[in-house]
KOLSE-897782 format. One line per 2 residues: number of its first residue (from 1); their letters; for each residue x, y, z of N, C-alpha, C. Coordinates in steps of 0.2 Angstrom, whole numbers, plus 5000, padded with zeros to 4 digits. Each point is the difference from the previous one (the first is absolute). Layout:
NUM = a = X,Y,Z,X,Y,Z,X,Y,Z | ...
***
This chain:
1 = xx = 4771,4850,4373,4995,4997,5004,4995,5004,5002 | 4994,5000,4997,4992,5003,5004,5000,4998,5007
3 = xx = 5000,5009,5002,4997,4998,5009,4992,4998,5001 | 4997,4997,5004,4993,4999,4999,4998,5005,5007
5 = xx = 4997,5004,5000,4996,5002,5006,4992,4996,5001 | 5001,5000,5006,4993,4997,5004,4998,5004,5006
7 = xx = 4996,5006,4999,4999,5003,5007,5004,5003,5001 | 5003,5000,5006,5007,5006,5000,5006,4992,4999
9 = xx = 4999,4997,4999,5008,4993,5000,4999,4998,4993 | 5009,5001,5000,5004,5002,4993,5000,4993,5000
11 = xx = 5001,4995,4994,5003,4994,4997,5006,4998,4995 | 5007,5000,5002,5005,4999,4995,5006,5001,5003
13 = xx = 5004,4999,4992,5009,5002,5002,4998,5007,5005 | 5004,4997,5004,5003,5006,5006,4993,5005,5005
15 = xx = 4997,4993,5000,4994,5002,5006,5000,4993,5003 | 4999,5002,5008,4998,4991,5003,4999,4997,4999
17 = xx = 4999,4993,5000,4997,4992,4999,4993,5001,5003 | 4994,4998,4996,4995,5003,5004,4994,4994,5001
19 = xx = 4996,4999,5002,4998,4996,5004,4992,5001,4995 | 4998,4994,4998,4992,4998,4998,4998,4995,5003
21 = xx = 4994,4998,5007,4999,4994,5001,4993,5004,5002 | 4998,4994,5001,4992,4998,5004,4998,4992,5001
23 = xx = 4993,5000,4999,4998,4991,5000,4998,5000,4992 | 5002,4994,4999,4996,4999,4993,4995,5001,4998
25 = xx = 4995,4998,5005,4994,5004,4997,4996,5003,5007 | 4998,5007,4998,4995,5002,5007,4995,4995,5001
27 = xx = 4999,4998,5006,4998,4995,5003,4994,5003,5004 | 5001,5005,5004,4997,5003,5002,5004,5010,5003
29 = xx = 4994,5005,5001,5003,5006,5004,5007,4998,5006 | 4998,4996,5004,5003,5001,5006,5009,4996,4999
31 = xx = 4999,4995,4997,5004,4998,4996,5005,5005,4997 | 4998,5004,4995,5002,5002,4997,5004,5005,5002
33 = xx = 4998,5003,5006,5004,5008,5005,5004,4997,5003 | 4999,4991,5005,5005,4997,5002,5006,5000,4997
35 = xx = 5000,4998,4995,5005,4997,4995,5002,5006,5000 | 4997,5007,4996,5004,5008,4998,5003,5002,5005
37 = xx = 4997,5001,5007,5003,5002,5004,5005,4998,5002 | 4999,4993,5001,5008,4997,5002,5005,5001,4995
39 = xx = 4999,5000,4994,5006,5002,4995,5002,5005,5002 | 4992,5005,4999,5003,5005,4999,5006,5003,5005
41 = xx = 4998,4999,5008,5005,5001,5003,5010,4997,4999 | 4997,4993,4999,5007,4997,5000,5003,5003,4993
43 = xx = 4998,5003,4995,5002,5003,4994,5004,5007,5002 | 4996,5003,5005,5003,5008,5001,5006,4999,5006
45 = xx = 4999,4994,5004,5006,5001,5005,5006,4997,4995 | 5000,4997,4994,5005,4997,4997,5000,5007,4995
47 = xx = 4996,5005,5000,5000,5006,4994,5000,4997,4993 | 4997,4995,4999,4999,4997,4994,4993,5003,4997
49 = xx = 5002,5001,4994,4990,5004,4998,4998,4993,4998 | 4990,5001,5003,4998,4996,4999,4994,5001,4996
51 = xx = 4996,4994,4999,4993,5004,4995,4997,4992,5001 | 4994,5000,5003,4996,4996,5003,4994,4996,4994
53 = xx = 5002,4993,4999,4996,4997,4993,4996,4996,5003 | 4994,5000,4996,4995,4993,5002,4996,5001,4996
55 = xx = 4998,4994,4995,4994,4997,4995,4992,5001,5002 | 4999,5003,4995,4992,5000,5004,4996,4993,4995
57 = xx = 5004,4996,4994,4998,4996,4996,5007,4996,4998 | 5000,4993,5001,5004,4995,4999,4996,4998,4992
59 = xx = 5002,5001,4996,4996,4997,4993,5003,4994,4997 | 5005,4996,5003,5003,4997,4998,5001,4995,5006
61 = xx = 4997,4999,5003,5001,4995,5004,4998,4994,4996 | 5002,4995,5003,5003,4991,4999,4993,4999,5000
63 = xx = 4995,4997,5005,4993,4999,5002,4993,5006,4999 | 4996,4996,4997,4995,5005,4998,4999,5000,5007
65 = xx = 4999,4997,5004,4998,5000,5008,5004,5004,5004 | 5006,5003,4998,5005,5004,5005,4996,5007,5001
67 = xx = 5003,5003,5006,4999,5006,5000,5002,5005,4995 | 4997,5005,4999,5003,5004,4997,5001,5008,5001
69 = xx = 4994,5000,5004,5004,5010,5004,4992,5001,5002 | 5000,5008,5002,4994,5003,5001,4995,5004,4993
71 = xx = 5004,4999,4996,5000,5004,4994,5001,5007,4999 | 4999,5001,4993,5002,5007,5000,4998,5007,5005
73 = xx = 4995,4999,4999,4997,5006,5005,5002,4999,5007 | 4998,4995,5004,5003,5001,5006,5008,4999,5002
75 = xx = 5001,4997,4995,5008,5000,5000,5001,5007,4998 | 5000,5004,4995,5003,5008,5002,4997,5001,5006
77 = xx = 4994,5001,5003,4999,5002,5005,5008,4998,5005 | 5000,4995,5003,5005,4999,5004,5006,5002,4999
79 = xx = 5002,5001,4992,5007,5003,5000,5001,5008,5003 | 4991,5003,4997,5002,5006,4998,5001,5001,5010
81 = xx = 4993,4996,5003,5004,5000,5009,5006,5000,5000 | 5005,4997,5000,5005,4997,5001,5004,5007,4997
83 = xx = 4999,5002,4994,5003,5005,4997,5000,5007,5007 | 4994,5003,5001,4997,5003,5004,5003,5003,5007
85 = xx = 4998,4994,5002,5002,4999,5009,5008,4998,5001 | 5002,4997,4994,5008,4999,5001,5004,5002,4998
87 = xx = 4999,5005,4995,5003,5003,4997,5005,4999,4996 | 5000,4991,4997,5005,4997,4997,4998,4999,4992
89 = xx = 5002,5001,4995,4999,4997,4992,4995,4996,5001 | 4998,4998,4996,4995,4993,4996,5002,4998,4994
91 = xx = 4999,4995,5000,5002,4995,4993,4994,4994,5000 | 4997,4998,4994,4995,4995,5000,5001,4998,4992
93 = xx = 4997,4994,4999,5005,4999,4992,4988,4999,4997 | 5001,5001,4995,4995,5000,4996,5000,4993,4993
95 = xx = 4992,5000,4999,5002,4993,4995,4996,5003,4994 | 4996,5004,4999,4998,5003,4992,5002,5007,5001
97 = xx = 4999,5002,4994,5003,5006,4997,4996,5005,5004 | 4992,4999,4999,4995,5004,5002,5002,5001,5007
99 = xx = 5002,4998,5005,5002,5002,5008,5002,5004,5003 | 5009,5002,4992,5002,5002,5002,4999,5008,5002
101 = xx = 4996,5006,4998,4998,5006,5003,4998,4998,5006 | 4995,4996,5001,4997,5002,5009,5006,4995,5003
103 = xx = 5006,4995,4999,5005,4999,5003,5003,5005,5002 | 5004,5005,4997,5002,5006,4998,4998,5005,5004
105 = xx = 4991,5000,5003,4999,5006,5000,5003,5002,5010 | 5002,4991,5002,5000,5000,5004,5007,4997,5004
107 = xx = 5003,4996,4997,5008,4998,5000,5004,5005,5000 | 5006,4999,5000,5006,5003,4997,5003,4998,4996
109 = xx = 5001,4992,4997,5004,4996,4998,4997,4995,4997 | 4998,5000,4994,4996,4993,4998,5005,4995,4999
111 = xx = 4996,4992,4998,5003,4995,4998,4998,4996,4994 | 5003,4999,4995,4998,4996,4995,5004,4990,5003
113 = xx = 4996,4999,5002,5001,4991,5000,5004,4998,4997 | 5003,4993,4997,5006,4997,5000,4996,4999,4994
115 = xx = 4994,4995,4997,4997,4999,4999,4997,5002,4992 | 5001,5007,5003,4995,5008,4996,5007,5005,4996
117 = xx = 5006,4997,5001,5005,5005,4998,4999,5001,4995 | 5000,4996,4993,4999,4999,4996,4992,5002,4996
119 = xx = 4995,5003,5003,4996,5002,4998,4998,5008,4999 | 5002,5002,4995,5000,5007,4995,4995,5004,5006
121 = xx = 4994,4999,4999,4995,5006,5002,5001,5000,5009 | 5003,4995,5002,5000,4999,5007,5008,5007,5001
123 = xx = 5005,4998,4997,5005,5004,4999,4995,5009,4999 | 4997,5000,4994,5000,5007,4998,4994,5002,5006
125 = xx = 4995,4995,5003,4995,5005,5004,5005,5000,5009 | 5006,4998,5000,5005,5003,5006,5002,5008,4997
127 = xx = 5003,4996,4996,5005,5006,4998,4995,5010,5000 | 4992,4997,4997,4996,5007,4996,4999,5003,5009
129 = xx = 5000,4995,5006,4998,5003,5006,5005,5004,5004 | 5004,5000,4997,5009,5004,5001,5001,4999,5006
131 = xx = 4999,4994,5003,5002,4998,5008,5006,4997,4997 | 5005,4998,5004,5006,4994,4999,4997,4995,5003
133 = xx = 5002,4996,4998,4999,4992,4996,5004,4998,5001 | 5001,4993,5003,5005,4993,4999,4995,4996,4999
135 = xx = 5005,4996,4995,4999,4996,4995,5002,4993,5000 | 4999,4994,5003,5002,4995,5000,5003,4997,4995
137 = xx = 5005,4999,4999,5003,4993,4992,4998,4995,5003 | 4994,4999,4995,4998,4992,4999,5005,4993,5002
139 = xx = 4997,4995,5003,5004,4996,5000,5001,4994,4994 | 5000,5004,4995,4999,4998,4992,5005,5003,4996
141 = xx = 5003,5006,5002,5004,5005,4997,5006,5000,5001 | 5003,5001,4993,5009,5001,5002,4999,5009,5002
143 = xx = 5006,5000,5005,4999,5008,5002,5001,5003,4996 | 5004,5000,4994,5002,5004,4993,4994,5003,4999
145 = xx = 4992,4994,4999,4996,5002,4997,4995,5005,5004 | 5003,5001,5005,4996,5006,5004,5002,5007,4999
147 = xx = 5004,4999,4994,4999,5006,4996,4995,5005,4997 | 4997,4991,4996,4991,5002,5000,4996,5004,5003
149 = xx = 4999,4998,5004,4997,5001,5006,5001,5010,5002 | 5008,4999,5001,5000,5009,4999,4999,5004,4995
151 = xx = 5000,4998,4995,5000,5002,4994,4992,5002,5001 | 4996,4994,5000,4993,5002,5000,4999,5004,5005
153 = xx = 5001,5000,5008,4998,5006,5004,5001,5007,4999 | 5005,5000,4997,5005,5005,5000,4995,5006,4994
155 = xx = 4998,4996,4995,4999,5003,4994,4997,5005,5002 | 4996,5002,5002,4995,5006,5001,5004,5005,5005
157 = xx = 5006,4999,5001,5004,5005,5005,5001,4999,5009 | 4996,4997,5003,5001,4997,5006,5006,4995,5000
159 = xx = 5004,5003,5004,5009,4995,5001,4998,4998,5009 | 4994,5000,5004,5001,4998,5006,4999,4991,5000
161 = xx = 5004,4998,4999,5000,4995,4998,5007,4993,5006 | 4998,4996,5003,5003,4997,5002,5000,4990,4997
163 = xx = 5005,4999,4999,5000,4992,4998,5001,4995,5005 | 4997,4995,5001,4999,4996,5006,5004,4993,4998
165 = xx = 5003,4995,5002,5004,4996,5000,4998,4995,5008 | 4995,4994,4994,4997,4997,5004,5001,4992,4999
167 = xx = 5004,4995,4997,5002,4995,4999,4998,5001,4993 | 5004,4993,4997,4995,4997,4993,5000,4993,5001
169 = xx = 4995,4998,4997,4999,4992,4999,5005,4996,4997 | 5002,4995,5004,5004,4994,5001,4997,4994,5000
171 = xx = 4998,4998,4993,4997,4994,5001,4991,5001,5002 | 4999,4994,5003,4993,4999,5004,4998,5004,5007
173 = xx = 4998,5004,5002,4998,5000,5006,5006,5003,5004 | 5003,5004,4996,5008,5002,5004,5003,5006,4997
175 = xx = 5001,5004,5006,5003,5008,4997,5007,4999,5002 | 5003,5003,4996,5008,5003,4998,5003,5006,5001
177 = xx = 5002,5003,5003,5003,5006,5001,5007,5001,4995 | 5001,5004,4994,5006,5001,4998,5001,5006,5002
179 = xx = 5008,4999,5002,5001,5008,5002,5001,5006,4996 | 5001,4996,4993,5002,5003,4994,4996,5008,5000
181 = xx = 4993,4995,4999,4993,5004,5001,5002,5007,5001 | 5001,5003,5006,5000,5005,5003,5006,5003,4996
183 = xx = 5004,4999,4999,5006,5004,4996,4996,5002,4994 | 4996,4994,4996,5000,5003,4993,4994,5004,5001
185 = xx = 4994,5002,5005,4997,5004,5001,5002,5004,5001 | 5004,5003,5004,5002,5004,5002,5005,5006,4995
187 = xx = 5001,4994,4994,5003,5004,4995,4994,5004,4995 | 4995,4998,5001,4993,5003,4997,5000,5007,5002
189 = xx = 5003,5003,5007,4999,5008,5001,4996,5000,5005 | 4995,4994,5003,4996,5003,5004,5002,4997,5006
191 = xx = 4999,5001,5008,5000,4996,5006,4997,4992,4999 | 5003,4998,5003,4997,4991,5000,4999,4998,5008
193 = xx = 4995,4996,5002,4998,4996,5004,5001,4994,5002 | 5002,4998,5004,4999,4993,5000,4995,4999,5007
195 = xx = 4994,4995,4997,4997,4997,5004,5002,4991,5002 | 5003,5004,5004,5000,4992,5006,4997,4996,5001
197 = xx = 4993,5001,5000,4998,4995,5005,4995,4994,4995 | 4999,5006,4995,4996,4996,4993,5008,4994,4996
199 = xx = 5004,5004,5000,5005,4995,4996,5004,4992,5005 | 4996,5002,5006,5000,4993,5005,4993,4995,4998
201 = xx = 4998,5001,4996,4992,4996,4999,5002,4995,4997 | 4995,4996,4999,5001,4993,4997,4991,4999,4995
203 = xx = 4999,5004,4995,4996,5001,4998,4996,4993,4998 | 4993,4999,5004,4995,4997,4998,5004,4993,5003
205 = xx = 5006,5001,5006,5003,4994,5003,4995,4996,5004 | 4995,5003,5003,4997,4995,5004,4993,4997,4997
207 = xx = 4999,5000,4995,4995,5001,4995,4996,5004,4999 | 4995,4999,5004,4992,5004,4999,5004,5007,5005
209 = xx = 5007,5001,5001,5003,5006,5001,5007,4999,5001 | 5003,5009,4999,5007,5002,5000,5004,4999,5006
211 = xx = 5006,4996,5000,5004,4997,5004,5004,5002,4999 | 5007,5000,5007,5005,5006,5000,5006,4998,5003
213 = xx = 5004,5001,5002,5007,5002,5002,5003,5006,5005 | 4996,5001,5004,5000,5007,5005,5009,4998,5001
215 = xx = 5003,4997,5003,5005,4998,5003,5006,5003,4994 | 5000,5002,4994,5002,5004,4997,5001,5005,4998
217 = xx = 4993,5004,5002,5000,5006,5000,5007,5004,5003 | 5002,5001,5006,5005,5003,5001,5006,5001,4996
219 = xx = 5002,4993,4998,5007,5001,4993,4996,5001,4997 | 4994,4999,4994,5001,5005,4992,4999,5007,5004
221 = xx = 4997,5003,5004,5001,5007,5001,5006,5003,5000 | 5005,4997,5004,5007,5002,5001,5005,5000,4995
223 = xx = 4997,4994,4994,5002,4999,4995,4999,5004,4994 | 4993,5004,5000,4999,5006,4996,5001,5005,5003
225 = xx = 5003,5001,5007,5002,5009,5001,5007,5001,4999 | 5002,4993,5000,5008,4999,4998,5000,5001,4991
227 = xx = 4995,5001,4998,5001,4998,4991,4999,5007,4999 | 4996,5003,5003,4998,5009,5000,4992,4999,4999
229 = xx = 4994,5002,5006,4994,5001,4997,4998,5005,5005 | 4996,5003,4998,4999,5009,5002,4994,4999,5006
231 = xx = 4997,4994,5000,4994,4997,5004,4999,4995,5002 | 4999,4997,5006,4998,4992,5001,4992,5001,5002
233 = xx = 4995,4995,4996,4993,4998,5001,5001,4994,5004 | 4997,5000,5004,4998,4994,5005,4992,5000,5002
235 = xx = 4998,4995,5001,4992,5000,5002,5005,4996,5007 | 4992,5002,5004,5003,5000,5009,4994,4999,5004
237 = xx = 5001,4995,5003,4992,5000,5005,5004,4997,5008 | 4994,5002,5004,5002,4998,5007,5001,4992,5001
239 = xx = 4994,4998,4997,5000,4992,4999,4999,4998,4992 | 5003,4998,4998,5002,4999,4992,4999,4994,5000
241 = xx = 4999,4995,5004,4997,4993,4997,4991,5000,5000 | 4998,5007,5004,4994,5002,4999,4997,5002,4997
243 = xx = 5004,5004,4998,4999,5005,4992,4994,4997,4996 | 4995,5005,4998,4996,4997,4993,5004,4999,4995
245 = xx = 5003,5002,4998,5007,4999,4991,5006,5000,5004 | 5002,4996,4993,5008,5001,5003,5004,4997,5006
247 = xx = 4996,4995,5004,5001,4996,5007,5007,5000,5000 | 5003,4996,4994,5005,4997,5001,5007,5005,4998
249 = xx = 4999,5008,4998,5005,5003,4999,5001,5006,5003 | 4993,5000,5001,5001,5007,5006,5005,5000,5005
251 = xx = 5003,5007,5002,5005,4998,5006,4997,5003,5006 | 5003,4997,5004,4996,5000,5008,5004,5008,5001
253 = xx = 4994,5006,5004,5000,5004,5001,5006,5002,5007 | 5000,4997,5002,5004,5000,5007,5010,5001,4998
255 = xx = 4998,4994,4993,5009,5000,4998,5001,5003,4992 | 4996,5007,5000,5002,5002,4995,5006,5008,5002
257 = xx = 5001,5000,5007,5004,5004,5000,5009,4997,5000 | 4999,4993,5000,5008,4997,4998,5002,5000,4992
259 = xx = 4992,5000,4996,5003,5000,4992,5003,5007,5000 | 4995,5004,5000,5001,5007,4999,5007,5005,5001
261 = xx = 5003,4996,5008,5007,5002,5002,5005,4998,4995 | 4999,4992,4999,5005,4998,4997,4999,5002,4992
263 = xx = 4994,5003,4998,5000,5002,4993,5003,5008,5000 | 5000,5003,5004,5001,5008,5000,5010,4998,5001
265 = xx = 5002,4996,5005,5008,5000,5000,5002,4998,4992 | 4999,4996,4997,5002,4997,4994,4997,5006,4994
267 = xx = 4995,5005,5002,4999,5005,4995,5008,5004,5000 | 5001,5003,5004,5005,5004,5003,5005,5001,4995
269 = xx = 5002,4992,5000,5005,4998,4996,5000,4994,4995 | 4993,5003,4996,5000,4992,4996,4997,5003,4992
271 = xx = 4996,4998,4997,5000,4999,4993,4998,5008,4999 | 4997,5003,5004,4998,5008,4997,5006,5005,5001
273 = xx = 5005,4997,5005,5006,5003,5002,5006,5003,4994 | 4999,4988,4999,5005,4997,4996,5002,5004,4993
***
């Protein structure tokens, strides 16, 4: 199993359960340190490594009319703040190839989209910036085929490489969590992820936007640290029915120190132990 470094926090077999959240998309500065700070704090009294995420661009939103971020420039500006004065990681996911260097030159952590996984040049222009990378498995994909996927980043020698386990489609308008998922990735050699709060969604459920399930967040979290995953991703806001993205799957910032507890006992003794 490849360890992933991010900054000084190690990712893998026989390193902590490690913590990636923010809001789904930066909404604004002020916001944005609210959110980090409070993580960051409740991440260090639990000693869980964290690494603080937020969109500077949603390019896949449901309505041409939704919001979608500050964009690229002002969005690194704010991470790189964030990065700065808090001293915590950054992670921000990117939607064309060309991004990826000035993402890079300012993150720690990029992200290839659920979406984007499967796209060649979007893989090799992460991989040429030698930052690590997590990589969403489409929710189109059997996990096996996330082979691909490494296979393509890897080519050029870059192994910082993490796989993300974020539902797959069920039907119309409905995500799926197999657990299986996370096994078979994990058999690939690299750390796996699971994002929480995106496999609570209810894609394009409310029409002219994405509709959710918050109220399950907590079991598939517990559900995949019992199976073995080296990370939980969560997006997390103060008020999450206010949120510009993501309303309905964000988790309230106030009760993310109950997931956390009950995910770190369940690490202790559960699939990466087992």
């Amino acid at each position: 199993m490849h360890t992933v470094t991010i900054d000084t926090i190690h990712i893998g077999q026989g390193h902590p359960l490690a913590l990636i959240a923010g809001p789904c998309v930066l909404e604004n500065r002020d916001l944005a340190f609210r959110i980090a700070e409070s993580v960051y704090r409740l991440a260090a009294d639990l000693g869980m490594p964290y690494i603080f995420k937020g969109s500077f661009d949603k390019a896949n939103r449901t309505s041409l009319s939704s919001f979608r971020g500050p964009g690229l420039d002002a969005g690194l500006e704010i991470l790189a703040a964030v990065k700065r004065e808090l001293g915590a990681p950054v992670c921000t996911d990117f939607h064309l190839p060309e991004q990826a260097a000035a993402v890079a030159e300012v993150v720690d952590l990029l992200q290839v989209p659920a979406f984007l996984c499967r796209q060649t040049d979007m893989l090799i222009a992460a991989a040429e910036t030698g930052k690590p990378t997590s990589v969403k498995k489409g929710q189109f994909l059997a996990p096996w085929d996330m082979k691909n996927v490494v296979d393509k980043f890897t080519a050029g020698g870059n192994h910082q490489l993490m796989l993300v386990e974020r539902g797959a489609a069920f039907g119309y308008n409905n995500l799926i969590v197999d657990m299986r998922s996370i096994a078979v990735m994990r058999e690939l050699g690299y750390p796996v992820i699971f994002d929480a709060t995106h496999s609570a969604q209810l894609p394009g459920g409310a029409g002219a936007a994405t509709a959710g399930q918050r109220e399950f967040i907590p079991a598939l979290a517990r559900g995949a640290v019992g199976v073995g995953v080296d990370a939980l991703f969560m997006e997390v806001h103060p008020e999450p029915e206010k949120g510009l993205s993501d309303a309905t799957t964000m988790w309230p910032l106030d009760r993310l120190h109950e997931v956390l507890m009950s995910a770190q006992r369940i690490d202790a003794v559960g699939g990466r132990a087992g």
